[in-house]
C-alpha positions in Angstrom: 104.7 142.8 21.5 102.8 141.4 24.3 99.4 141.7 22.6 100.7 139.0 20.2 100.3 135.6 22.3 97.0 137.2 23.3 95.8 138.0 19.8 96.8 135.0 18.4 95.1 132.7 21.0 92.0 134.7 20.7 91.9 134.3 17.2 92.7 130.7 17.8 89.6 130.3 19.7 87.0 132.1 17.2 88.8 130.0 14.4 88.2 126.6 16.6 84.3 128.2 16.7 84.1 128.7 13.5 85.1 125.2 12.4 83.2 123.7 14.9 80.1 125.5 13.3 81.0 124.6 10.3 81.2 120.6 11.0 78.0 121.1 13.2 75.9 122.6 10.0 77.9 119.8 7.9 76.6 116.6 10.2 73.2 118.4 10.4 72.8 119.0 6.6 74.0 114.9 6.7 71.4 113.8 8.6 68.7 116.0 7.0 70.1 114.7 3.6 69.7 111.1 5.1 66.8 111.5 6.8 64.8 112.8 3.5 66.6 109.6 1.9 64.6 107.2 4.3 61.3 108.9 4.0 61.4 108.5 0.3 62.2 105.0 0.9 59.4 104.7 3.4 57.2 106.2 0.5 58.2 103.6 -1.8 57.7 100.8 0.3 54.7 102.0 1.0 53.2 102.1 -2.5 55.4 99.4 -4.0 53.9 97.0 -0.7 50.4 97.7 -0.6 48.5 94.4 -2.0 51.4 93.2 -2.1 49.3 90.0 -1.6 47.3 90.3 -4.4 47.1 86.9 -6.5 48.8 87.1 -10.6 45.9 88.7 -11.9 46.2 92.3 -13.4 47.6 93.7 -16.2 50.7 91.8 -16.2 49.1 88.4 -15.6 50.7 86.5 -18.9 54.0 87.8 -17.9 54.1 87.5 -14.4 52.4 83.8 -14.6 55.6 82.6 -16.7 58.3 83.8 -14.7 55.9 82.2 -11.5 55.9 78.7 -13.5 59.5 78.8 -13.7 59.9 79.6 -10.1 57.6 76.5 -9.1 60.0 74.6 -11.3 63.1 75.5 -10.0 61.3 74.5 -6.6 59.9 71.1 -7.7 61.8 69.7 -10.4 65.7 70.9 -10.9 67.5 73.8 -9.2 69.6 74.2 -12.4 69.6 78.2 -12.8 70.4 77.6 -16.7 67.3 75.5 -17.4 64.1 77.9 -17.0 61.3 75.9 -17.4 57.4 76.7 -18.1 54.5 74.6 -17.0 52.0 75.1 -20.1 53.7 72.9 -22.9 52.3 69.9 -21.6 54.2 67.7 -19.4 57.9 68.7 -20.3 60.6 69.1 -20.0 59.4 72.7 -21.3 62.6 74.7 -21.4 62.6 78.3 -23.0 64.9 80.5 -24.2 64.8 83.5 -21.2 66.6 86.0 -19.5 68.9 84.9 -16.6 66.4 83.2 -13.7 67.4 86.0 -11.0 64.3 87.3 -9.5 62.3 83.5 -10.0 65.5 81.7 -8.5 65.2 84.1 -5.4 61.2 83.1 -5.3 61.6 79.6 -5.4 64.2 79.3 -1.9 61.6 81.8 -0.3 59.0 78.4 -1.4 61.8 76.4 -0.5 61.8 77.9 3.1 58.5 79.6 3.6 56.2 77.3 1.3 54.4 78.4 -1.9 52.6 81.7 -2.2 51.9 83.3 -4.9 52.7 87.0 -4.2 56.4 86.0 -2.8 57.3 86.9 -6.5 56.3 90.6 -6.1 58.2 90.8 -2.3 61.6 90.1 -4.4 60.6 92.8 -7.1 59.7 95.3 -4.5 63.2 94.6 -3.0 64.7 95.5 -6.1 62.4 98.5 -6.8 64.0 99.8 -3.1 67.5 99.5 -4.8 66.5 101.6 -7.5 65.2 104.2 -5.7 68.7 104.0 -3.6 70.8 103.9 -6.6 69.5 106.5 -8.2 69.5 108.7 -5.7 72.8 108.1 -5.2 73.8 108.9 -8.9 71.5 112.1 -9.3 73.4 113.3 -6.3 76.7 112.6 -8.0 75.6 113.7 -11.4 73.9 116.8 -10.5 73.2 117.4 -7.0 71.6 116.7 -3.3 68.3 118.5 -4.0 67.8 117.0 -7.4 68.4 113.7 -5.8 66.3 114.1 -3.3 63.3 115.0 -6.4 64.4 112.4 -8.4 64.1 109.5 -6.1 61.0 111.1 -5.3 59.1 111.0 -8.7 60.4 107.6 -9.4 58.9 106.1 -5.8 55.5 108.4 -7.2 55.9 106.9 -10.9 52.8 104.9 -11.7 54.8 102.9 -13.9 57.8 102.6 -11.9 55.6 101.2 -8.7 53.7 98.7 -11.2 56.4 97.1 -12.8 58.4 97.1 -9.3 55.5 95.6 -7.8 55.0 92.8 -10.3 56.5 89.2 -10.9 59.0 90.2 -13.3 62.5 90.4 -14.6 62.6 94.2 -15.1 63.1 95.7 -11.3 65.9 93.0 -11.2 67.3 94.8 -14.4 67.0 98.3 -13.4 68.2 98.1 -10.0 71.7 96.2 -10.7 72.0 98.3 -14.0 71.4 101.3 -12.1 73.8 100.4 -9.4 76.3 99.2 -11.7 76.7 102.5 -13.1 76.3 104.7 -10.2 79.6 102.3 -8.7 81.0 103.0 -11.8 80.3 106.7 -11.6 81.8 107.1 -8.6 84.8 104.9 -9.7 85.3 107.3 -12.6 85.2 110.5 -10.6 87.8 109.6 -8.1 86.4 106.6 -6.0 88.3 103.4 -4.8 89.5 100.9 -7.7 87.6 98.1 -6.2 84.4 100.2 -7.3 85.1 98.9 -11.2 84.6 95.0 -10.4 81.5 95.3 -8.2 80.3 98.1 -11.3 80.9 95.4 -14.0 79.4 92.4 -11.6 76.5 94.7 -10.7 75.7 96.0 -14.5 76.5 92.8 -15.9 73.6 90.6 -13.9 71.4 93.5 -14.6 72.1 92.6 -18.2 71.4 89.2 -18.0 68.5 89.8 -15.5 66.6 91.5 -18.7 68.4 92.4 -22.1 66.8 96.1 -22.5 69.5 96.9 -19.4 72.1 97.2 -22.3 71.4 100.4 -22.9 72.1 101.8 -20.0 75.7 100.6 -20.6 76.2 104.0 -23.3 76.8 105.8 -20.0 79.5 103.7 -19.1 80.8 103.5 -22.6 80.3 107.6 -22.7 82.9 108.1 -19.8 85.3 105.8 -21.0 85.6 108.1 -23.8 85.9 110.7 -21.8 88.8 109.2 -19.8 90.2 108.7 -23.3 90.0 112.2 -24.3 91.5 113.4 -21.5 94.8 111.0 -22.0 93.7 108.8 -18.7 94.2 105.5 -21.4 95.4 103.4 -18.3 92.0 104.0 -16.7 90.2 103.7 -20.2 91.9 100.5 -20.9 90.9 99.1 -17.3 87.4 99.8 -18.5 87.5 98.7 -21.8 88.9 95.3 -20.5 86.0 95.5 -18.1 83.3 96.1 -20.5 84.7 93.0 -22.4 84.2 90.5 -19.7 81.0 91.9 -19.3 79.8 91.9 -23.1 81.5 88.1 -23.2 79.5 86.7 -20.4 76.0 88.4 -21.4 76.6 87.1 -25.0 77.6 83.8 -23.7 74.2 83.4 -22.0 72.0 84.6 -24.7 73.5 82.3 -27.0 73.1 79.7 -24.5 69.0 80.9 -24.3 68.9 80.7 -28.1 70.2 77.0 -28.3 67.8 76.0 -25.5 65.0 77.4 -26.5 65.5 76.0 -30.0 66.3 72.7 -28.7 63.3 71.7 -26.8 59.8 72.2 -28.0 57.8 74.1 -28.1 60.8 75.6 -29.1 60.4 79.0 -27.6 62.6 82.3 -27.0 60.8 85.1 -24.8 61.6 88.3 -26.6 62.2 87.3 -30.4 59.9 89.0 -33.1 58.7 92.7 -33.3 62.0 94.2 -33.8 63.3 96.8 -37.0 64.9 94.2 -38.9 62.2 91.7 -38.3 59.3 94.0 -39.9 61.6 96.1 -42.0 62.4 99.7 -42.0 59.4 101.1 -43.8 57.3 98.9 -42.0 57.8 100.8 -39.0 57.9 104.4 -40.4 54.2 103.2 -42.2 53.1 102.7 -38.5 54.9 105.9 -37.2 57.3 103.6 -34.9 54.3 102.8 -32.7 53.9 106.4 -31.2 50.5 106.6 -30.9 50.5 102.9 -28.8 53.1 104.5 -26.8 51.5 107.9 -26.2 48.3 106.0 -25.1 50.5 103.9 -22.6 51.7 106.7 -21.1 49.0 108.8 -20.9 46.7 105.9 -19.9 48.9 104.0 -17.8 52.4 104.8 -17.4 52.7 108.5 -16.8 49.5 110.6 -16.6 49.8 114.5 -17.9 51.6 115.4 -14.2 54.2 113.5 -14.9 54.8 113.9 -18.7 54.3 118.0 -17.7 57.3 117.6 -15.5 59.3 115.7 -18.2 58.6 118.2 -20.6 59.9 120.9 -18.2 62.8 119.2 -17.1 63.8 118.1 -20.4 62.9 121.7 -22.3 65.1 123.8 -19.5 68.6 122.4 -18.4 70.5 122.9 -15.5 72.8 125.5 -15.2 76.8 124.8 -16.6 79.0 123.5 -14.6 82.5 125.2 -14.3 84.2 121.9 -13.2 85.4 119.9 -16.1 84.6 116.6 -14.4 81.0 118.0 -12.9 80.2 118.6 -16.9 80.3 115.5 -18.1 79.3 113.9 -15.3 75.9 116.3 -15.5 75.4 114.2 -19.0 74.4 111.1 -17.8 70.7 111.2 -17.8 70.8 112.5 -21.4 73.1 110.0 -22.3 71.0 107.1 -20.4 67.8 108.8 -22.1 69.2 109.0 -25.8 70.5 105.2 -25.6 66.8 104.2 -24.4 65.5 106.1 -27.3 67.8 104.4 -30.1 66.7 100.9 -28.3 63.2 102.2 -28.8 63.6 103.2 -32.3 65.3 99.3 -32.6 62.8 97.3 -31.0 59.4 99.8 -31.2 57.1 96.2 -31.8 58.6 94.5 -29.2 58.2 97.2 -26.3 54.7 98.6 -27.5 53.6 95.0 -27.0 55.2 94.0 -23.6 54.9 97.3 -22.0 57.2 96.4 -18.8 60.0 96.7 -21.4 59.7 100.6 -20.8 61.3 100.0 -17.5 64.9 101.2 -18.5 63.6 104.4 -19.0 62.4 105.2 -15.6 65.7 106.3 -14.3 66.5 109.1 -16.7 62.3 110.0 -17.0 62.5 110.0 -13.0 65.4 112.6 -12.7 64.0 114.7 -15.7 60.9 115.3 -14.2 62.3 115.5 -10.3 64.5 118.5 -12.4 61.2 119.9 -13.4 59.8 119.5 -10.0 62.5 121.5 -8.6 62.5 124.4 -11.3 58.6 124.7 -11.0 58.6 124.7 -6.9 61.6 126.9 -7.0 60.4 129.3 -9.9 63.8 131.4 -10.1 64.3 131.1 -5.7 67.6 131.1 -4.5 66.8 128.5 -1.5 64.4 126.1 -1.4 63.1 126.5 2.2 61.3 129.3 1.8 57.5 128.6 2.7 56.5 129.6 -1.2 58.5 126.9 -2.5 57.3 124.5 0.1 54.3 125.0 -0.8 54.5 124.7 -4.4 56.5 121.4 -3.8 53.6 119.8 -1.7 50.9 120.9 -4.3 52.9 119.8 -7.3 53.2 115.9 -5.2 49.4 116.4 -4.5 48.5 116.8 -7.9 51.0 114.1 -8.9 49.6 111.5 -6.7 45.6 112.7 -7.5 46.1 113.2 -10.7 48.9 110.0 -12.1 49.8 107.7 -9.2 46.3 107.0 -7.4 44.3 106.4 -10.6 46.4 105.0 -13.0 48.0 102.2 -10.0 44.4 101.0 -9.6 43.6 100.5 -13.0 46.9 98.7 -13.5 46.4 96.1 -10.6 42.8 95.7 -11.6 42.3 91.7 -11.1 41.4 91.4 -14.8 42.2 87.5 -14.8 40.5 86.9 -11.6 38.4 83.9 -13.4 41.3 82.5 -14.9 42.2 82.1 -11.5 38.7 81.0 -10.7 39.3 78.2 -13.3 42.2 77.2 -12.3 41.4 77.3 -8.9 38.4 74.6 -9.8 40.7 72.3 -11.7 42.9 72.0 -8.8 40.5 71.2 -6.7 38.5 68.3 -9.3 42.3 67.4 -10.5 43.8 64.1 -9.5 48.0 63.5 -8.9 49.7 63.5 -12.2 47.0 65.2 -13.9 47.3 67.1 -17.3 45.3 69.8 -17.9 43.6 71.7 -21.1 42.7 75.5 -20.2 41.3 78.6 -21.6 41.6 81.8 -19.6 39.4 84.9 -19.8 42.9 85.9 -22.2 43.4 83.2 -24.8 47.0 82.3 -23.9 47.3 83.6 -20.8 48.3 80.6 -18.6 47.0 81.7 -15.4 44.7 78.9 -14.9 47.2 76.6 -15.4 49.6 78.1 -13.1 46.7 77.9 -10.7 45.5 74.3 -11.3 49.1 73.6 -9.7 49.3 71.3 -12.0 50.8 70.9 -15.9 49.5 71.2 -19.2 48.4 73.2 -22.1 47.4 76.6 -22.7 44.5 76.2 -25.7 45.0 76.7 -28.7 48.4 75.5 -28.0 50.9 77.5 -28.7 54.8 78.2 -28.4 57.4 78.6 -31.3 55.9 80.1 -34.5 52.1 78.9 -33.6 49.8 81.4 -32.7 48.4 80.8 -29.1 46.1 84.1 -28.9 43.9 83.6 -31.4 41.1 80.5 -31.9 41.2 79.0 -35.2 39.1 79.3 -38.0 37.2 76.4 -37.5 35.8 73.6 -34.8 37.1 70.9 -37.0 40.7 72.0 -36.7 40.3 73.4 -33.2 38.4 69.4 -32.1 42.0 68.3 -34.0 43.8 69.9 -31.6 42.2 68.8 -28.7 42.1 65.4 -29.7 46.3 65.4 -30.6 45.9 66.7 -26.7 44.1 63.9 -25.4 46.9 61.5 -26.9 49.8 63.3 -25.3 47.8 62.9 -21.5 45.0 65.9 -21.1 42.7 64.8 -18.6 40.7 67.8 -17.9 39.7 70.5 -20.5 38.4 74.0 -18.6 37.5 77.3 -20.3 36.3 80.8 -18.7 33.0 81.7 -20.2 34.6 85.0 -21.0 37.3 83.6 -22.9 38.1 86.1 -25.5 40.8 85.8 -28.4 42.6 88.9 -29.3 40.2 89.6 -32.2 37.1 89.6 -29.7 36.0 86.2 -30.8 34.3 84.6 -27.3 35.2 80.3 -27.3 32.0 79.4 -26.0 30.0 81.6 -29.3 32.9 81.1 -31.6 33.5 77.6 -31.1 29.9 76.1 -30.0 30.5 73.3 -31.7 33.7 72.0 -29.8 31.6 72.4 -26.5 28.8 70.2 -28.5 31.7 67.8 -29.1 32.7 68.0 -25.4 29.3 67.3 -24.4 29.0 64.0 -26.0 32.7 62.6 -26.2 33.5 64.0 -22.3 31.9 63.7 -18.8 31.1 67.4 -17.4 32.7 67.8 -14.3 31.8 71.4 -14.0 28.9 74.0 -15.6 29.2 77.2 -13.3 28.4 81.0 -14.2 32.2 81.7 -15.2 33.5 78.2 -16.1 33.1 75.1 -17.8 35.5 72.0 -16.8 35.5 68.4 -18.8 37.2 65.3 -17.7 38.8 64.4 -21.0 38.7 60.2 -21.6 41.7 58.9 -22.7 41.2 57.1 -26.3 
């Protein structure tokens, strides 16, 4: 009897130990878990950063260039968010159908308050890119777990694509980062999480939506545990969601329709993204042309991917992760697959569109990046029960070496190659012989690419000129019809005509061979302002 107060304080003691231990290890494990967390983010700034300065002349140029113009216009003409407005239709207004202005609107108050450089576009991408990587950490860790987070976030701040793309003056990384957070918030909501979780969800997935229409699709998760709630008799919680997805759906739709009517309202009556699609080219068009897999096995072999990564797709797609007993863990454990199959029906839908505008393959990334950190993981791991062994940290540091020799280094290069560098050249020149107010004619190394334009700071017309159903990337047949043009120019206000020497239509046709005479007509109806290696610049006279 009097070993009892004894015994029990001792016991009392060991058990006060052990749970001390035990919330030692679990603040220790926290801050290794967060710690790993801000290196991969210090890894992605890293690559997603470096030249971040460099001017809008690599792969991307046409794209980036566009979504630049309507930054400057936001700037310098109205700061109406609903009218998006290009500079290479002549002198305007030159409104265009587009996705919501988030990532240009940012750009133009960094002008607003810093002044105009060119590369501010890519900061506010690279900003977004960070998000993703944060988000989907964050919803591998909830899906499937910490390690498989930590791989995930991993290969997408190593994805060549994923660092191009995030790195460039474009819509996407706006899309992916709010639709990724969007549904981690809703995630989270779904498997237990705070009810003011499902507003900022629907806020955050809907702007992703509108950022860049592709984001859609990442909505089938959210739609997928809807019906789960629904199966499980949770309708209160289902109809909460439904009603959510609604006034999401209602607002997107509102401002596409709005897009349409505006870009068929004003010439050149333009709206980004139409053409290309299923229904446009029919069905049997696209099975004749095998749904464009050989354009997209070249961009990700070429470009994208590289075999590394595609290798540690195929692994992580071909073995799964082990079932979870937890009802609620399993379906959770579906997402990627049910992000990845959505991204493949929207492939299958709009195979034309993507092939052509590669950046499109950017709702994707998530699901490809926590497939192949999966396939990291089983490769390093091979069958180990821990992962801190010195075999399995060794595998994992030769499978990132061969990643980043072998995909990253290479295939980032050739991507930000400065392949419009004398469009810029041009441009560059016409700014400098330009006077206030003038309209400008150019021709960059890319027929239709309006990177000398952008760069002439001024306005004007991309040649042949193009928008709506004319073709803008291609020279016509012949110099009568293309001196027609021109001429129909001069009377709407050109001043200055410039062409890159190495201007090149899409069927390999060079202006300056293909179109000799229309320099002979230049040369004796224009005053030459400029005859250099790269570039030939005309003041045009008015008639």
């Amino acid at each position: 009897m009097t070993d009892g107060p004894e015994l029990t304080r001792v016991e009392g003691q060991q058990c006060q130990q052990q749970t001390t231990g035990r919330d030692m290890a679990a603040r220790y494990y926290l801050s290794l878990d967060t710690a790993i967390l801000l290196g991969i983010l210090f890894i992605a700034i890293v690559f997603r950063f470096h030249k971040i300065t460099l001017p809008l002349v690599d792969g991307f140029s046409w794209r980036e260039i566009s979504t630049a113009m309507m930054a400057d216009n936001f700037q310098q003409r109205s700061w109406n968010i609903f009218f998006p407005e290009v500079s290479w239709t002549g002198p305007g207004p030159s409104y265009q159908g587009r996705e919501f202005q988030i990532v240009s609107y940012l750009t133009a108050l960094l002008y607003q308050l810093f002044g105009w450089h060119d590369w501010f576009g890519r900061v506010v991408a690279a900003f977004f890119g960070l998000v993703t990587v944060f988000s989907l950490h964050r919803l591998t860790a909830l899906c499937w777990d910490k390690m498989h987070a930590h791989a995930a976030a991993l290969a997408y701040a190593l994805m060549p694509a994923a660092i191009m793309i995030d790195s460039s003056f474009l819509p996407d990384p706006a899309m992916l980062a709010l639709v990724t957070l969007g549904v981690w918030l809703f995630a989270k909501y779904w498997a237990g999480g705070s009810g003011w979780l499902l507003p900022l969800a629907t806020l955050s997935f809907s702007l992703g939506v509108l950022s860049k229409l592709p984001g859609i699709a990442a909505g089938a998760v959210i739609f997928y545990l809807m019906v789960c709630w629904i199966l499980e008799k949770k309708r209160k919680q289902a109809s909460w969601v439904f009603l959510s997805g609604l006034l999401s759906l209602a607002s997107i739709g509102a401002y596409y329709i709005w897009a349409i009517y505006l870009g068929r309202s004003y010439p050149p009556f333009h709206v980004a993204g139409t053409g290309g699609y299923i229904w446009d080219d029919g069905f049997w068009t696209y099975v004749r042309d095998r749904f464009y897999f050989k354009s997209l096995w070249n961009t990700s072999v070429l470009w994208f991917y590289g075999y590394p990564f595609l290798v540690l797709l195929a692994v992580g797609l071909w073995i799964p992760l082990s079932r979870a007993e937890d009802p609620k863990q399993r379906s959770l454990s579906a997402i990627p697959y049910v992000w990845l199959t959505a991204a493949i029906i929207l492939y299958l839908a709009a195979a034309g569109e993507i092939t052509s505008n590669v950046w499109n393959f950017h709702i994707f990334h998530v699901p490809i990046a926590m497939f192949c950190g999966h396939g990291a993981l089983l490769l390093a791991t091979l069958g180990s029960r821990t992962v801190l062994t010195p075999a399995v940290v060794l595998r994992s540091i030769f499978i990132v070496a061969i990643a980043l020799a072998w995909s990253t280094l290479p295939l980032v290069r050739t991507m930000k190659k400065p392949i419009a560098m004398n469009g810029k050249l041009l441009g560059e020149e016409l700014a400098r012989l330009a006077q206030p107010g003038d309209l400008v004619v150019a021709i960059a190394p890319e027929v239709g690419d309006p990177v000398a334009i952008y760069y002439s700071r001024a306005r004007g017309w991309v040649f042949p000129p193009g928008g709506g159903d004319a073709e803008w990337s291609k020279f016509v047949a012949d110099d009568a019809t293309a001196i027609a043009q021109l001429e129909e120019l001069r009377a709407q206000g050109a001043d200055l005509f410039g062409v890159a020497k190495n201007a090149t239509d899409k069927e390999g046709r060079l202006f300056v061979e293909h179109h000799d005479g229309v320099v002979d007509y230049l040369d004796r109806n224009a005053t030459k302002f400029a005859d250099l290696n790269n570039l030939l610049i005309y003041r045009i006279t008015r008639p």
